[in-house]
C-alpha positions as CSV (number, residue, x, y, z in Angstrom):
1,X,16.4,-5.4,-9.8
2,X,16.4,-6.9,-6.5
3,X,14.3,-5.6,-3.7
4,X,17.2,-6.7,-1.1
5,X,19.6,-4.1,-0.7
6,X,17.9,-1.6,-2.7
7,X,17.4,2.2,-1.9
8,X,14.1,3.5,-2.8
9,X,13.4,6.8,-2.2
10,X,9.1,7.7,-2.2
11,X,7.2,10.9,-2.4
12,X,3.9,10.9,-0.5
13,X,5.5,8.2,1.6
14,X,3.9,8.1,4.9
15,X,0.4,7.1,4.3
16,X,-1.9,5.2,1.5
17,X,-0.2,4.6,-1.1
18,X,3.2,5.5,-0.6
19,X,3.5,3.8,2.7
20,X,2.0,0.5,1.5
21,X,4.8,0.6,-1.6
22,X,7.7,1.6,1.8
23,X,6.3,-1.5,3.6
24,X,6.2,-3.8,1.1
25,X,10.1,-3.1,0.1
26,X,11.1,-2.5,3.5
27,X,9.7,-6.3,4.0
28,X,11.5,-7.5,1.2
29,X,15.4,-6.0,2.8
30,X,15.1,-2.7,1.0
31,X,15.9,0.6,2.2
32,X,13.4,3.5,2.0
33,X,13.2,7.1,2.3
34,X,10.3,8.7,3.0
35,X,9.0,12.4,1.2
36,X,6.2,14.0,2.6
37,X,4.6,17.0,3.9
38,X,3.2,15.7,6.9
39,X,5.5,15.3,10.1
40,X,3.2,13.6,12.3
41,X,2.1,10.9,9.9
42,X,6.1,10.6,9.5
43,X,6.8,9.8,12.4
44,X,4.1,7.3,12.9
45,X,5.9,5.9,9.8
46,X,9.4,5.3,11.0
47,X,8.0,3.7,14.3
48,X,6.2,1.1,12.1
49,X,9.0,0.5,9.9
50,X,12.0,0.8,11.7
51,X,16.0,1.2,11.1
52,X,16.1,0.7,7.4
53,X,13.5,4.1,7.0
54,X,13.8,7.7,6.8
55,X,11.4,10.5,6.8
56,X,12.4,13.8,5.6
57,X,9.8,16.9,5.0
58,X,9.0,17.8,1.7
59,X,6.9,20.0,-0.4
60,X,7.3,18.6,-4.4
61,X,5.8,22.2,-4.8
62,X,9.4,23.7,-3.9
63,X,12.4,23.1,-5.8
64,X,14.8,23.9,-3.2
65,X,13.4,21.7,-1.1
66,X,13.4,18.6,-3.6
67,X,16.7,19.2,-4.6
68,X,18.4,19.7,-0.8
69,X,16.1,16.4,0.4
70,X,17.2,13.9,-3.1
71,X,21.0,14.8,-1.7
72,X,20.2,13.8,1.7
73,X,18.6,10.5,1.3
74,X,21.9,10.0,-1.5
75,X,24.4,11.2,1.1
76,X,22.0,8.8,4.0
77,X,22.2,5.6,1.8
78,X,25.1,6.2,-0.8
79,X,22.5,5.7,-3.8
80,X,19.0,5.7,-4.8
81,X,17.8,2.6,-7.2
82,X,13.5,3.2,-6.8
83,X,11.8,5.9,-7.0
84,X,8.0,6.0,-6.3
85,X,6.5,9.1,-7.1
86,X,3.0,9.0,-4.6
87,X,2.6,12.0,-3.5
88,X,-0.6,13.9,-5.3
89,X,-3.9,16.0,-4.2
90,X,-7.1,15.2,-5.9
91,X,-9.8,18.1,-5.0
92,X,-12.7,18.4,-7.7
93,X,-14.3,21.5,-8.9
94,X,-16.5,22.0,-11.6
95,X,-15.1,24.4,-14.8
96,X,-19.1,26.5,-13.8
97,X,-20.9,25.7,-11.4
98,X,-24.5,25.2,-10.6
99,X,-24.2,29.0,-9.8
100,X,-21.7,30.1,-12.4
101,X,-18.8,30.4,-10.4
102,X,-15.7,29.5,-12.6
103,X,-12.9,26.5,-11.6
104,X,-10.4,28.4,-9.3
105,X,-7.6,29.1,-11.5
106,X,-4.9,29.0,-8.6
107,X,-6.5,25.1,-7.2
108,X,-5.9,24.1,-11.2
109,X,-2.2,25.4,-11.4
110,X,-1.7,23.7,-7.8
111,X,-2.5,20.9,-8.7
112,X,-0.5,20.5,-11.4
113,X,2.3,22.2,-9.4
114,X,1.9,19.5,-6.9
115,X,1.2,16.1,-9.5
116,X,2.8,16.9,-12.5
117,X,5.5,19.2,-12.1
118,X,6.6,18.2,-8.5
119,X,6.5,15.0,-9.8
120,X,8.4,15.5,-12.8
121,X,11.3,17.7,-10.3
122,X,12.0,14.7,-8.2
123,X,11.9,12.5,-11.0
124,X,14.8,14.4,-12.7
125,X,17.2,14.9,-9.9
126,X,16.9,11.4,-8.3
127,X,17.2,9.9,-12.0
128,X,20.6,11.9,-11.9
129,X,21.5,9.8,-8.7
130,X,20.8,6.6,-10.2
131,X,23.3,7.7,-13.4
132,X,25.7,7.3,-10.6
133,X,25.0,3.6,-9.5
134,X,27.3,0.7,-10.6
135,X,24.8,-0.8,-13.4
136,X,23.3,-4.9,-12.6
137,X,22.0,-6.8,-14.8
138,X,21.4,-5.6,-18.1
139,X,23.4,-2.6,-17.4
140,X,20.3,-1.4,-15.1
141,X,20.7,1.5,-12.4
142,X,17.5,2.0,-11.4
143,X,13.7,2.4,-11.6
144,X,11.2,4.7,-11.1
145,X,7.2,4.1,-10.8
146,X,4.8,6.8,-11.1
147,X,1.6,7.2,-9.8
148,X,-1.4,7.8,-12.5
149,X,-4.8,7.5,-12.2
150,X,-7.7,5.7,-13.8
151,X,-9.0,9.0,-13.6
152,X,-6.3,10.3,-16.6
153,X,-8.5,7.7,-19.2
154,X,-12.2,8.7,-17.6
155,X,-12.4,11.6,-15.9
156,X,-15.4,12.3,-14.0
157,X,-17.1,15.7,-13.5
158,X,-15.0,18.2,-11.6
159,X,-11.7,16.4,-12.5
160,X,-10.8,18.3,-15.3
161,X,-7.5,19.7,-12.8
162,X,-6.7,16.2,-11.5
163,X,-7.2,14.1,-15.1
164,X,-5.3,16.4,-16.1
165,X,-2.3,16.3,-14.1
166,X,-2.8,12.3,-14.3
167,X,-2.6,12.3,-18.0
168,X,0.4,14.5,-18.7
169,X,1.8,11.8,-16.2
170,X,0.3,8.5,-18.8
171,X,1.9,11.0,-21.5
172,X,5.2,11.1,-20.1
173,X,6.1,7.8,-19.5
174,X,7.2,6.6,-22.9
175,X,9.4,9.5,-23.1
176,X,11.0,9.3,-19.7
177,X,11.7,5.9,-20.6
178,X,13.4,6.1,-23.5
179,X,15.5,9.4,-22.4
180,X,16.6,7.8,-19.6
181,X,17.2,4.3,-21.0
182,X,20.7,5.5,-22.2
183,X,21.6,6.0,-18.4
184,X,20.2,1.9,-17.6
185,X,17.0,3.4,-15.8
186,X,13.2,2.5,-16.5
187,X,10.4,4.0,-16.2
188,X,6.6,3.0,-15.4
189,X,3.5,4.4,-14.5
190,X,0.7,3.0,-12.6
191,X,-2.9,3.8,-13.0
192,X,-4.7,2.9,-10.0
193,X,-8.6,2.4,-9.8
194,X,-10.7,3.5,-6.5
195,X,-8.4,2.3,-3.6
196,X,-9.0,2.2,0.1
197,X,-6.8,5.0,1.0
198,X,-6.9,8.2,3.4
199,X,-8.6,10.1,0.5
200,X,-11.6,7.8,1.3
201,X,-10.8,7.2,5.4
202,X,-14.2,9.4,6.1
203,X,-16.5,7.9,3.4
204,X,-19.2,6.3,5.5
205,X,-19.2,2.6,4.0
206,X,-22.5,2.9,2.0
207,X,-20.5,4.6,-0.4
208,X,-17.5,2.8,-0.2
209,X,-19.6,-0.2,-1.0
210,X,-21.2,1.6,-4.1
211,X,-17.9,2.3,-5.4
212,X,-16.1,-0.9,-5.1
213,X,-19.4,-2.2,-7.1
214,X,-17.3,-0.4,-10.0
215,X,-14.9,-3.1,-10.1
216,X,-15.5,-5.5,-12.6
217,X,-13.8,-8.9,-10.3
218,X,-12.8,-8.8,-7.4
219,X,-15.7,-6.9,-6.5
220,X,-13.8,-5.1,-3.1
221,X,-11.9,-1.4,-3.1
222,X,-8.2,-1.7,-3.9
223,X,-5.6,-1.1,-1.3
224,X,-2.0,0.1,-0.5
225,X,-1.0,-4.0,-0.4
226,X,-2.1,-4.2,-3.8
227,X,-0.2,-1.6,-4.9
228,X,2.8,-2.0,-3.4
229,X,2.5,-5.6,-4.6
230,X,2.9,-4.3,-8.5
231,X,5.4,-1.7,-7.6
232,X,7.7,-4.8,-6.4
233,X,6.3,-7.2,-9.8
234,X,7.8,-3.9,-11.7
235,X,10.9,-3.4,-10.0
236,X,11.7,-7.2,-10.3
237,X,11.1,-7.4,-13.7
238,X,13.6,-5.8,-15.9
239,X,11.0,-6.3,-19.5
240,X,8.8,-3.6,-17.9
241,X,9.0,-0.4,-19.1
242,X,7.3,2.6,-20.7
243,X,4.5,1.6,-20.6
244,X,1.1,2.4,-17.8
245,X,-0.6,-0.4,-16.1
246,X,-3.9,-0.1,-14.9
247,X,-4.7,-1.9,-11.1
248,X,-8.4,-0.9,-11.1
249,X,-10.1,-4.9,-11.1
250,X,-11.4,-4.2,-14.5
251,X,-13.5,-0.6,-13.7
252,X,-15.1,1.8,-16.0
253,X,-15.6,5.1,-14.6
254,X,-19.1,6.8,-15.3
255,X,-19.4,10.5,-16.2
256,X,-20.5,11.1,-12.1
């Protein structure tokens, strides 16, 4: 699929991740729309890339709200052909503490609600979009990149929750794919490694250091542009799909 022209509609959209992935296809003549919960960071968004984005608020968590938002940005644009499903929490608990208190129940089922789930809601009404578009090459109407997580392979302490959530997302992308092949859309799944993003904006740089000594070659964190650079190596290659690709420079996660 060509990035020129495209509509690519991207959950967690206005910072890290997401808005490295908006940048890089907004660069490329794409169209985004933007999915977030934050307002403020959405509007800083639209002023950095300009006429061909759109921010609308949204919490993955409420299905009302993905479903009314996914008919906007189709009634904005006329189509959706990307999807990038960034948006995702990552807090870390331990099943018992030092002091025996138990993993909150409610934080686990959020977080799922919010990674999994959420993601899985968007998924399914933008992929009913797409079934709309005039099929390219191949017969192909779209293409939708989820975001994983090293973290679904080696989970360190106190990320039972977010492995979790990352590894029903591995363990759905082979059967996304091939239900929605029938419809000409594919489906991939990222698996980042420790990236340079918001999640690590406080970290003081000792430990940024220590962690991007993980990483195999280049020795140096990950960032949004490297990202958003695969994202636009998947949509443009129509062999890829069903299948999770790790972008972690060859790390190993250790039990801590």
């Amino acid at each position: 699929m060509e990035i020129s022209g495209s509509v690519a509609v991207i959950t967690g959209g206005v910072s890290g991740l997401g808005l490295g992935a908006a940048s890089r296809l907004v660069t490329g003549g794409g169209s985004v729309v933007l999915l977030d919960i934050d307002q403020r960071g959405g509007s800083s968004a639209l002023e950095k890339l300009g006429e061909r984005a759109r921010f609308f608020v949204c919490d993955v968590r409420d299905p009302d709200a993905v479903t009314d938002v996914v008919t906007r940005a189709a009634a904005e644009w006329g189509k959706i052909d990307i999807l990038v499903n960034a948006a995702g929490v990552a807090p870390a608990q331990r099943v018992i503490s030092r002091d025996g208190e138990l993993f909150d129940l409610d934080l686990f089922q959020s977080v799922i609600r919010i990674n999994l789930v959420g993601m899985f809601d968007v998924t399914r009404h933008v992929a009913a979009v797409m079934a709309r578009n005039e099929p390219g090459a191949d017969g192909e109407r779209g293409v939708i990149v989820n975001v994983a997580s090293i973290a679904a392979f080696e989970g360190q302490v106190g990320q039972a929750a977010y492995s979790a959530s990352k590894g029903g997302i591995v363990g759905m992308t082979l059967p996304l794919a091939r239900d929605l092949a029938g419809i000409g859309v594919r489906v991939m799944a990222i698996a980042p490694g420790i990236m340079d993003t918001p999640l690590l904006a406080g970290a003081p740089q000792e430990l940024k250091d220590s962690l991007a000594g993980l990483h195999v070659f280049p020795r140096r964190l990950g960032s949004p542009a490297d990202f958003a650079h695969l994202v636009q190596a998947i949509v443009e290659n129509p062999l890829l799909n069903g299948e999770v690709i790790r972008l972690d420079a060859g790390a190993r996660m250790p039990p801590r």
